[in-house]
DRENMI-132159 format. One record per residue (C-alpha): residue in three letters; x, y, z. Coordinates in nm, 3 decimals. Example, Ala and Ser with C-alpha at 12.3 -4.5 7.8 and 13.67 -1.06 7.14 Angstrom:
REM residues 2
+--------+---------+---------+---------+
| residu |       x |       y |       z |
+--------+---------+---------+---------+
|    ALA |   1.230 |  -0.450 |   0.780 |
|    SER |   1.367 |  -0.106 |   0.714 |
+--------+---------+---------+---------+
***
This chain:
REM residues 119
+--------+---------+---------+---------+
| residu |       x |       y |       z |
+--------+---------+---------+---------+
|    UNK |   0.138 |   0.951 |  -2.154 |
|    UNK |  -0.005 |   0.651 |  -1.993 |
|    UNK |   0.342 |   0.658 |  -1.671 |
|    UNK |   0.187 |   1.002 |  -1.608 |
|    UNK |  -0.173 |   0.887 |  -1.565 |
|    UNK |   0.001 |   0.598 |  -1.337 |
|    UNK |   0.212 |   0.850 |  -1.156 |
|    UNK |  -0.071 |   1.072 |  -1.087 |
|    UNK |  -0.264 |   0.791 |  -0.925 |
|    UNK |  -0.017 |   0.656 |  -0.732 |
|    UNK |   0.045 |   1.024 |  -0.588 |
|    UNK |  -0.315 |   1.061 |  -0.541 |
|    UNK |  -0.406 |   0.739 |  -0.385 |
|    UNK |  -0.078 |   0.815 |  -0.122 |
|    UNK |  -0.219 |   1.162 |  -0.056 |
|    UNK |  -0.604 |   1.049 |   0.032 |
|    UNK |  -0.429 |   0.786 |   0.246 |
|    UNK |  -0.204 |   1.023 |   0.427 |
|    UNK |  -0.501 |   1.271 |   0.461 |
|    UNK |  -0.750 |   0.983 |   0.601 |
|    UNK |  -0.465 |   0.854 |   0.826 |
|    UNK |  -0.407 |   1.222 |   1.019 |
|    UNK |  -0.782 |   1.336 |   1.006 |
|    UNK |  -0.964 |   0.996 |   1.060 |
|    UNK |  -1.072 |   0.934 |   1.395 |
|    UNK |  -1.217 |   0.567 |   1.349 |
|    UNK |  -0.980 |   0.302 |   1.415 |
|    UNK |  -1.136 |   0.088 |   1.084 |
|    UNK |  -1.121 |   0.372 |   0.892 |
|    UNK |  -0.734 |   0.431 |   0.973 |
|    UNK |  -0.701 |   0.054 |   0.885 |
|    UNK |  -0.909 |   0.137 |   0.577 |
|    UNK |  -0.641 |   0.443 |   0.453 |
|    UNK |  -0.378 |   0.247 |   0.550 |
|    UNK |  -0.465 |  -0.024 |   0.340 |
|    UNK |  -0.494 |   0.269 |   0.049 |
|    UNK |  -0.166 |   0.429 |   0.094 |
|    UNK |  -0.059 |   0.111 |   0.063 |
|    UNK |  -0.179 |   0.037 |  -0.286 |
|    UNK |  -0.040 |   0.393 |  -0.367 |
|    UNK |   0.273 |   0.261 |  -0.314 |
|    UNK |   0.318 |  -0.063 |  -0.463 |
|    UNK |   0.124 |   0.120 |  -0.775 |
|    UNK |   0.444 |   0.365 |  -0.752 |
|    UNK |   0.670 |   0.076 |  -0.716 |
|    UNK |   0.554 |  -0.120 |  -1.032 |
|    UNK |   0.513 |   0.242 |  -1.252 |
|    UNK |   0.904 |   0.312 |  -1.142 |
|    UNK |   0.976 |  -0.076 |  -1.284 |
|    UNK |   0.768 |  -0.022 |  -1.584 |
|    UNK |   1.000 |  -0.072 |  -1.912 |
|    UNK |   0.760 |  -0.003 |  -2.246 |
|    UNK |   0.795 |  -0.255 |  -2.477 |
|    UNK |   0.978 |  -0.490 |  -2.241 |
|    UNK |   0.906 |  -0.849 |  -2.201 |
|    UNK |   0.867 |  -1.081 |  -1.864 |
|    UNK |   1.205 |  -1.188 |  -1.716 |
|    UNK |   1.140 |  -1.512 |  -1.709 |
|    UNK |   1.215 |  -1.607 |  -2.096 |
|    UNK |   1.429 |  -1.871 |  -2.189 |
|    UNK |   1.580 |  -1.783 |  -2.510 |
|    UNK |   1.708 |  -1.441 |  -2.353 |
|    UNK |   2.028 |  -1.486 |  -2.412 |
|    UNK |   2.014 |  -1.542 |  -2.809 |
|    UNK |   1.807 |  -1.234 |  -2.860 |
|    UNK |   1.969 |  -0.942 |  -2.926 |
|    UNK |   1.849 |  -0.609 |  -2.856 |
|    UNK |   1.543 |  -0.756 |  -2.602 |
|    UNK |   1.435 |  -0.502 |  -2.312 |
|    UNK |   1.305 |  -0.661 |  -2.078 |
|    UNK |   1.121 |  -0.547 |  -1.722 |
|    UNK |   1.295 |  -0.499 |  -1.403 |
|    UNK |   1.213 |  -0.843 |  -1.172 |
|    UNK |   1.310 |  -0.641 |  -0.840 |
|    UNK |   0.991 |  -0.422 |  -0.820 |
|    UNK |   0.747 |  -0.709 |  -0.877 |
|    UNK |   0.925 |  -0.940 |  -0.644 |
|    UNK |   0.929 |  -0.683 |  -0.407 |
|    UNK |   0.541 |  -0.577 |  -0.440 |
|    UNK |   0.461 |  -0.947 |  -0.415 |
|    UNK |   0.636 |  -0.932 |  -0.063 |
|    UNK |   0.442 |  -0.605 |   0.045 |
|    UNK |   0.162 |  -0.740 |  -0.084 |
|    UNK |   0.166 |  -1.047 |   0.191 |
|    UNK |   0.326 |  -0.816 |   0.476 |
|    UNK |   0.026 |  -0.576 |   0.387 |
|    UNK |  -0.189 |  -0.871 |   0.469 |
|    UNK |  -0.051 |  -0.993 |   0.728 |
|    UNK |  -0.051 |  -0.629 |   0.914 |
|    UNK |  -0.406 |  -0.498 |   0.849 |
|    UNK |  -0.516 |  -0.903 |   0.986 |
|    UNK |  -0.301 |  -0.742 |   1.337 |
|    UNK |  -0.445 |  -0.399 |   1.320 |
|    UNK |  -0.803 |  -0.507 |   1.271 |
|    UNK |  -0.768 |  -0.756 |   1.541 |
|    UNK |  -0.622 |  -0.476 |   1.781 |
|    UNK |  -0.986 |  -0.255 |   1.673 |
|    UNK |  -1.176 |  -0.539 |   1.769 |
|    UNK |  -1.001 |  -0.585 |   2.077 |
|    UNK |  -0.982 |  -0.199 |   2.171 |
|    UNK |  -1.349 |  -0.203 |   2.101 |
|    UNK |  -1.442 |  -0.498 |   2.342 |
|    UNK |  -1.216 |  -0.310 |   2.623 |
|    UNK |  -1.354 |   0.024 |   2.584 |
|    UNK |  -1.683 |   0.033 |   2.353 |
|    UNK |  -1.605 |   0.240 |   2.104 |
|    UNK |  -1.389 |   0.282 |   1.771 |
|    UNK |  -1.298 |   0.614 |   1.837 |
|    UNK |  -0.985 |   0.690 |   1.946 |
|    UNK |  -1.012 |   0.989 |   2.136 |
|    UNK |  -1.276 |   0.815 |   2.373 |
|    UNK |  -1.011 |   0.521 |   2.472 |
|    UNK |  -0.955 |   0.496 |   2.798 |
|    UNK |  -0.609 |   0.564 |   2.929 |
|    UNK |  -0.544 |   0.833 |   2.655 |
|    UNK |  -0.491 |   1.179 |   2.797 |
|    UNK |  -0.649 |   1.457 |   2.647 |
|    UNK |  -0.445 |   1.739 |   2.476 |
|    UNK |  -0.735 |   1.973 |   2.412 |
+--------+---------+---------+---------+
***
């Protein structure tokens, strides 16, 4: 019962950053939802790599225990990796706001300058 809770919150925290991303006009607080679709995901990611009752991969004595499940290494090896990339890009994207925002004074983004209008 406790993969469903997971699975729910992963599919909620993708949805509110989806939503925030399309209806969010503030160029932080698109950073902010990207930064929370983001943790949907790799929340996703370790629920799908989730084995109950399984044991860390890194065990010695593996190979003289019969009948040991253990947890898949791929999802938290690759989680680890999104984890730093995720870093890495919102450190780009909130240096972009600041720069927008010393070029055109303001954080919104239908203000910028050199954006055409489609109302």
């Amino acid at each position: 019962m406790s993969n469903f809770f997971l699975y729910l919150t992963s599919i909620l925290l993708i949805m509110a950053g989806l939503a925030a991303i399309l209806y969010k006009r503030n160029l932080i607080k698109i950073v902010i939802a990207l930064n929370i679709l983001e943790a949907g995901v790799n929340l996703l990611f370790i629920t799908l790599g989730y084995r109950p009752g399984g044991t860390a991969p890194i065990f010695t004595m593996a190979p003289e225990l019969e009948g040991l499940s253990m947890v898949l290494p791929t999802p938290q090896a690759l989680i680890l990796t999104n984890i730093v990339i995720g870093f890495a890009t919102t450190a780009l994207m909130l240096t972009f706001a600041v720069l927008t925002h010393r070029h055109n004074d303001t954080m919104d983004i239908r203000n910028l300058r050199g954006v055409e209008s489609n109302d």
